[in-house]
N, C-alpha and C positions, 0 to 999 in steps of 0.2 A: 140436434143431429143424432142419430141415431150410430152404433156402433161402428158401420161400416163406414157411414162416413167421416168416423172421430178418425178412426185410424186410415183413410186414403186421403185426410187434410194433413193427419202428424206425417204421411210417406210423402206429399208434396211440400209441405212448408217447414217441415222439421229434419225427416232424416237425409231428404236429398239435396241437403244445403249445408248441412254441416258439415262435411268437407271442406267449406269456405273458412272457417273457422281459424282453421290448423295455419301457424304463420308460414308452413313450407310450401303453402298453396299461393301465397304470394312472390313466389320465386319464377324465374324464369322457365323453360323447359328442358334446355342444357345445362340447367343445377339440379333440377329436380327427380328427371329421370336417371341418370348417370347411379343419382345416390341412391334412389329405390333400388336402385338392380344390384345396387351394391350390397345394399342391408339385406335382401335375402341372400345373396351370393355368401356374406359372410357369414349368418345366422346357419343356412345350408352344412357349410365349411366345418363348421363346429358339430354337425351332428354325432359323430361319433364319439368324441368328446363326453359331448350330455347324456348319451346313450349311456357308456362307459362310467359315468356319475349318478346313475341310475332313474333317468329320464326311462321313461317305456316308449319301447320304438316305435309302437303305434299308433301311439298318443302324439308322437313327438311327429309320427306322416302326417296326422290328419292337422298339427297347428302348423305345419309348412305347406299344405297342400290348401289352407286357409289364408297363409300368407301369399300362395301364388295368387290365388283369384281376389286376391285385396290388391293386388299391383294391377290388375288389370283394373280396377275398378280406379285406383287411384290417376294409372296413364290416361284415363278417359276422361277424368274432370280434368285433368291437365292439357290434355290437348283440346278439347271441346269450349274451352272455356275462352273469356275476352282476353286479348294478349294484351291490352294497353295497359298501363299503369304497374308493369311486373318487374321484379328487382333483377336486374344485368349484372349486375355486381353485389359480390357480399363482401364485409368483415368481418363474417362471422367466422370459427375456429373449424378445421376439418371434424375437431370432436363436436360441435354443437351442428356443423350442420346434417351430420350424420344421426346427431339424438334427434332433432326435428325429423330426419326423414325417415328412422324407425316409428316417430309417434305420429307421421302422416299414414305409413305403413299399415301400422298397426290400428287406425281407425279403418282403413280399406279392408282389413280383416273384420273387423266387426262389422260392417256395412254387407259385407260379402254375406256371412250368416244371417243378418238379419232379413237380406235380400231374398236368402232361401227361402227363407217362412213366409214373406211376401209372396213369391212365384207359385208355391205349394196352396198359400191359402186363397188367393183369386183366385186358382184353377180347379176349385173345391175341394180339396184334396184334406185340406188342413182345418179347423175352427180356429177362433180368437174372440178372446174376451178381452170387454175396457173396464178399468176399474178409472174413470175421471175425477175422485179427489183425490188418488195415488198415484196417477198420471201411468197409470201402467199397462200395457199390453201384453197379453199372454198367448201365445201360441200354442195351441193343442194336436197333439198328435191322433190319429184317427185309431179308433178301438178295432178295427173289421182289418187290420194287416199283421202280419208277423215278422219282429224286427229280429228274431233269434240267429237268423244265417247271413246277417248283412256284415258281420266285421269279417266272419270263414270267410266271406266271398272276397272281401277288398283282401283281405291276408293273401289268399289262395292269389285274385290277382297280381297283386303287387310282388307276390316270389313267382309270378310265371315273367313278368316285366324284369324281376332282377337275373333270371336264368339268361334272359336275354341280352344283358345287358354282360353278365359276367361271361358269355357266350363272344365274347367281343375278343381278339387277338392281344391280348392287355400287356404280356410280356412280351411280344414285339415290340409294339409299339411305345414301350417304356425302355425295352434296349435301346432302340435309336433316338427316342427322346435324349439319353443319356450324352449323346454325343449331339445332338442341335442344341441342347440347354449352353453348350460353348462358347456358344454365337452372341449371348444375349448378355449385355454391360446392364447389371443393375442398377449404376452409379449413374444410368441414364434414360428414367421409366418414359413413358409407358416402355412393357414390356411391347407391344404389338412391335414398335417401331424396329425392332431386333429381329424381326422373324421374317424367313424364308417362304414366304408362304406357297412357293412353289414345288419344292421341296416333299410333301406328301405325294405328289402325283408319281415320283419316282424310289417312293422310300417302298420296303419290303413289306410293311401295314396294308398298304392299298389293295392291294390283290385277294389280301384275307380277309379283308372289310368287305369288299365289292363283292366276296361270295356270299360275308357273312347276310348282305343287304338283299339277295337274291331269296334265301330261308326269309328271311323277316319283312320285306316290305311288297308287299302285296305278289307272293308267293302263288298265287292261282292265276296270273295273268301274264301274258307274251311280254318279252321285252319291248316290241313295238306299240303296246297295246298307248294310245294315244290319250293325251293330259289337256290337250287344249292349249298347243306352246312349248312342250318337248314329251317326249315318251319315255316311257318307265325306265329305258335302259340310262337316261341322261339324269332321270331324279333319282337315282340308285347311284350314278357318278356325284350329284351333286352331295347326297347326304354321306357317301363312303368320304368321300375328301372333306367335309365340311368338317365333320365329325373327327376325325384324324386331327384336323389344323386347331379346332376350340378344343379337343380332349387334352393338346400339349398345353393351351394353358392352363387348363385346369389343373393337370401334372404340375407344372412349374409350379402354383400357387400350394401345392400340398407338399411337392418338395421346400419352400422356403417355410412353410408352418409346422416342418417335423426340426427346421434346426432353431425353432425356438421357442422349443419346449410342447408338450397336448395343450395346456392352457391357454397361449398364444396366438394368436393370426400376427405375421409377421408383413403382411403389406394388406392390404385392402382389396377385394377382389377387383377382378379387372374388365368392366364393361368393354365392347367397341363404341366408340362415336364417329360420324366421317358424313360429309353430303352424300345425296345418293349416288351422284356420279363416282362416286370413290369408294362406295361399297360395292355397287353393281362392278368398278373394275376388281377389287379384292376379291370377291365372290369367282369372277373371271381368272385369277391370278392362280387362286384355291384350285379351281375345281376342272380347269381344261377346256372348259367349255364356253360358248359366245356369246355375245352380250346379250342378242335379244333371248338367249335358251336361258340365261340364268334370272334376267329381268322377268321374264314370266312365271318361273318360281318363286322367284323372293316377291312379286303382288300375291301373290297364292298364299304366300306365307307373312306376311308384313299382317300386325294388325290391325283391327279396324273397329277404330272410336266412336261409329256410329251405331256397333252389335252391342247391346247389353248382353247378350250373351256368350260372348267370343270368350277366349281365356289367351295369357302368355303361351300357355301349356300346346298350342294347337299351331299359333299364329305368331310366331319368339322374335322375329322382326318387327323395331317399335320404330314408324315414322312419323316427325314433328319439326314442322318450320325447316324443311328442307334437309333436316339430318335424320341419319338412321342410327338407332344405338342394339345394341345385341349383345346378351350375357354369355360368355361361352359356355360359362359354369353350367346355364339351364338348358341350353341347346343338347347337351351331350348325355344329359338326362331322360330324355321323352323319345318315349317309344316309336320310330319315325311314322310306322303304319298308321297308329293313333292320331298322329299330328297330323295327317296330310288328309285321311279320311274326316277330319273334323275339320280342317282351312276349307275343302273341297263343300262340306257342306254346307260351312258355316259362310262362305263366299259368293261368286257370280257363277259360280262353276255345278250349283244345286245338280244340273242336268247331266256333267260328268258322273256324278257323285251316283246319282243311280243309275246311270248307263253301268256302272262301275260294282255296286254291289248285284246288281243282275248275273254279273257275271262271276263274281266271286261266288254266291249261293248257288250257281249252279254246275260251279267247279267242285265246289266242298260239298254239296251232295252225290257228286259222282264221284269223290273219294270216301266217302261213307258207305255207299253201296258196294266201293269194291270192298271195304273192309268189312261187309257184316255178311258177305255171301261166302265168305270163309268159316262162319259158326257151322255146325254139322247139320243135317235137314232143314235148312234154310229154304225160302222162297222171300226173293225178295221182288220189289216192285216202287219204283221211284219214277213221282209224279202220274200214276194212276187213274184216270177219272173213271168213276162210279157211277151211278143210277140207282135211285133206291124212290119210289112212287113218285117222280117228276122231279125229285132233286139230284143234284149233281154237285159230288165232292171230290176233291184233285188234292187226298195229302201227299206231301213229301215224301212217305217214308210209310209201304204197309212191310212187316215181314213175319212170315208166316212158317210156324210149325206143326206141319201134319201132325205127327207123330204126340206132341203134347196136347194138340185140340188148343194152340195158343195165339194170340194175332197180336202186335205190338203196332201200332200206327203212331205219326209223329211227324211232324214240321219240324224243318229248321229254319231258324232266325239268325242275321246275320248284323244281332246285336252290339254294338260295343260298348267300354264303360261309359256311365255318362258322366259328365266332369261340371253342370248346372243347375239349379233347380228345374228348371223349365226340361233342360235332358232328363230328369230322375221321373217328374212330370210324368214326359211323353214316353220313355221307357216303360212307365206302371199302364200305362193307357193299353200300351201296345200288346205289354205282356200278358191282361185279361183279355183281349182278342183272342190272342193266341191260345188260353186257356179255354176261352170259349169256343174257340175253331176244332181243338182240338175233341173234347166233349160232345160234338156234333159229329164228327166221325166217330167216337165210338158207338154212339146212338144209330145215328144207320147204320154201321157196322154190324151190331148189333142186329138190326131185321133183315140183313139179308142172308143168304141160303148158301152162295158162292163167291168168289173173287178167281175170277177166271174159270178155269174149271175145276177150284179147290175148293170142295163142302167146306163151309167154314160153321155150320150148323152146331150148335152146343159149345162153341168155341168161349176159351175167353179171351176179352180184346181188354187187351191195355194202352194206354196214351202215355206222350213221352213232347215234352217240348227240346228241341237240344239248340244252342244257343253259341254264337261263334267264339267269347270270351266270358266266362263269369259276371255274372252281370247283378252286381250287389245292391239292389234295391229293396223296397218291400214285396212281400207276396200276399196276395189274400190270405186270411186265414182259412177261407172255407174251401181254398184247393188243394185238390188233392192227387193233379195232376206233377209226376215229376220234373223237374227244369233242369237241367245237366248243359254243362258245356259241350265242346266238340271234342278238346283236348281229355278231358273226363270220361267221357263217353268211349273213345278208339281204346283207351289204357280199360277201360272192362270190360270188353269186346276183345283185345289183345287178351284180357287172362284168360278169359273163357275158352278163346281160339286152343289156349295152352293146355287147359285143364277137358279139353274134349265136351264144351258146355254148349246148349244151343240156347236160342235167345231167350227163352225165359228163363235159363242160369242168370244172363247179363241184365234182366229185367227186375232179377229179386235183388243183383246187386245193385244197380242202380238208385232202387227203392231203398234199402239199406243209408246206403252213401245219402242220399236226400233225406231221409228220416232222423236219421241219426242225431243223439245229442252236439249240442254247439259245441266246439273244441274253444273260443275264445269268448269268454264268458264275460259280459261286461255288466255297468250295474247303469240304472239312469240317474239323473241329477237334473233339478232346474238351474239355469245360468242366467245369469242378469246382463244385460248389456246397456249401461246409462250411455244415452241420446238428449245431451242440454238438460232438460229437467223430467227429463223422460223415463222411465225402465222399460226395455222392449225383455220381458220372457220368455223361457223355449226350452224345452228339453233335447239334452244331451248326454251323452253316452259315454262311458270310460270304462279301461280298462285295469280291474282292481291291482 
């Protein structure tokens, strides 16, 4: 056998069977998921904690953010798997069955990584070497990228994620927690069994939610604008109330872990479990709305064990043998616009999905144009078609300064992060298009004379990709074309508008901003990951 097929025999008969292994794969599916959701929920619980013991907090996102996509890998052997012969009953101790389900966990983490390299190196993206009498496999990263602005990027995203998150009415809805936590008899858990769950729809939270959800969940489109089964105004009701009802438990679980002691988790985090007939009416109970508008939601969002690429992160609804279970702790976590753009894609609904960013791209270029025809001797021009010796170009975005003899042209993509290998994949795919799309306008830009009736003769034309969210992947080395978010972009366009600069002020800053040394400096490392008798290699990245 030759290398490729030493390592797609070790990926069939080694790494995707070991899972079998682990004894907590011999469990039922209402032992096994309740506990999964639990071990992040409390590993989660503790972040601040390990932060504050001087864990680094970015180190400490990316092993949680590793432990998400190991749960989903784990719910998916578990539910895809034979049901017969699985244990219905244990004896075993709340402490040991939680240490089996961190160490079923924590193989789902390592599978999840190793997954990567798999996804990256089929799609040629990546090399690998076999060393067969050290049983080892080495994954190589590609020389022709630049890895220097991919931790800036996730930083920069992850505090636009947390603005949003702290952007949330937090002391409301911690006042009137204060007075529902009354209701709830500890001496008689689960906590759910205690809760009013009707209750949010009337509390003073909702209103500041429901606006907050209008800024954040898909913000360029009608309330009516239609999902396939309720419209934007009713998944804006269902995540404002959803949201409200899991954030109190989350509260309650962090109020009983401050009275004993930072070191401490003083109860176990608190999954739901129930048939669906009992979640679909709790859902109903929650959120105001009717059965079939919330049942269409929750399939939207329920995940699905047949996607090797789906994540908890997208899809936080887990169905199995007729029960639903749902963390609240993760729910309240995930950026809703993220989750619903990524079920929508990652589902039956692909044809929403770009009905959908159709129209959000050409809503956020018509607020880009209104913002950059405020620079001083501006000419702007969005969606444009050209003619240059039989070809025809239609960028996004030409905008033009007489006065400097300057042309800035530029697409926008209405990128978001990607949270798979196969997304990081098709994001790099997409984003050398875009470098090369871009490149080809300035080249006819370049031989022509006018754009409209403005001599653009002797001009210089610059290119500019601008992109809906930071989008932290690799970039070719040899480009040399700027990548800017949208949020990045309007804030250097704002100072200029300040500073009386026209666009090739905002152009040098731009350049700047993308040129710039990295602010979070990391170093690489090889890591080992033993598979049976195996070592799967890979580099990896830390921050000193």
């Amino acid at each position: 056998m030759d290398d490729n097929q030493i390592i797609r025999n070790f990926e069939k008969e080694v790494l995707d069977k070991s899972h079998e292994k682990y004894p907590f794969f011999q469990y039922s599916d209402n032992i096994v998921i309740p506990y999964i959701l639990q071990v992040y929920g409390d590993t989660e619980r503790h972040r601040d904690n390990l932060i504050r013991q001087g864990h680094n907090d970015i180190n400490f996102s990316i092993f949680l953010n590793n432990m998400l996509h190991g749960m989903g890998h784990c719910i998916r052997w578990i539910v895809n798997r034979d049901g017969s012969n699985l244990k219905n009953i244990t004896t075993e101790t709340y402490q040991q069955l939680h240490e089996m389900a961190a160490d079923f966990l924590g193989w789902g983490a390592g599978y999840h990584m190793i997954a990567q390299e798999f996804v990256t190196w089929s799609r040629k993206i990546k090399k690998a070497t076999v060393d067969v009498v050290n049983r080892e496999i080495t994954f190589i990263n590609p020389e022709f990228f630049d890895y220097s602005k991919i931790f800036d990027l996730q930083v920069l995203y992850a505090s636009r994620m947390a603005l949003i998150y702290e952007s949330y009415p937090h002391s409301v809805m911690e006042q009137e927690f204060s007075e529902w936590i009354k209701s709830i008899d500890f001496k008689k858990p689960p906590i759910a069994n205690h809760i009013d769950w009707k209750k949010g729809r009337l509390s003073m939270s909702y209103p500041l939610l429901y606006s907050k959800m209008k800024e954040v969940l898909f913000p360029e489109l009608e309330e009516t604008t239609d999902f396939e089964g309720y419209n934007l105004q009713q998944l804006r009701q269902f995540f404002a109330l959803s949201f409200l009802s899991f954030y109190f438990i989350r509260w309650i679980e962090g109020y009983l872990d401050s009275g004993m002691g930072e070191n401490n988790l003083s109860y176990g985090s608190n999954p739901l479990s129930m048939s669906a007939d009992k979640f679909k009416k709790l859902m109903c109970q929650i959120t105001g709305l009717n059965v079939e508008l919330v049942s269409s939601i929750i399939k939207d969002l329920t995940f699905n064990p047949s996607s090797f690429h789906t994540s908890v992160t997208i899809q936080p609804f887990i169905y199995s043998q007729g029960e639903y279970y749902i963390l609240p702790n993760l729910f309240v976590q995930v950026e809703p616009s993220r989750m619903m753009l990524g079920a929508l894609n990652k589902g039956e609904k692909k044809r929403v999905y770009d009905k959908l960013i159709n129209s959000i791209e050409k809503t956020n270029l018509d607020l880009i144009g209104r913002k950059v025809k405020q620079l001083p001797n501006i000419v702007c021009y969005l969606e444009k078609t050209l003619k240059n010796n039989g070809q025809r170009i239609c960028p996004d975005i030409i905008l033009i300064d007489p006065t400097r003899k300057f042309l800035l042209v530029a697409d926008y993509k209405h990128f978001i992060g990607p949270i798979s290998g196969s997304e990081v994949e098709y994001k790099i795919k997409e984003l050398e298009k875009a470098i090369n799309q871009v490149q080809k306008y300035i080249d006819n830009l370049n031989q022509l004379s006018k754009v409209e009736l403005i001599s653009i003769q002797d001009f210089t034309v610059s290119g500019l990709i601008i992109t809906h969210k930071p989008l932290p992947v690799p970039i070719p080395i040899k480009n040399n074309i700027p990548i800017v978010d949208m949020k990045t972009f309007n804030q250097l366009v704002q100072d200029a508008i300040f500073k009386k600069m026209g666009i090739y002020g905002v152009t040098k800053s731009i350049n700047h901003w993308y040129h710039s040394e990295p602010k979070n400096v990391f170093s690489e490392f090889e890591s080992e990951i033993i598979v049976e008798d195996w070592k799967v290699k890979r580099t990896q990245h830390k921050f000193a």
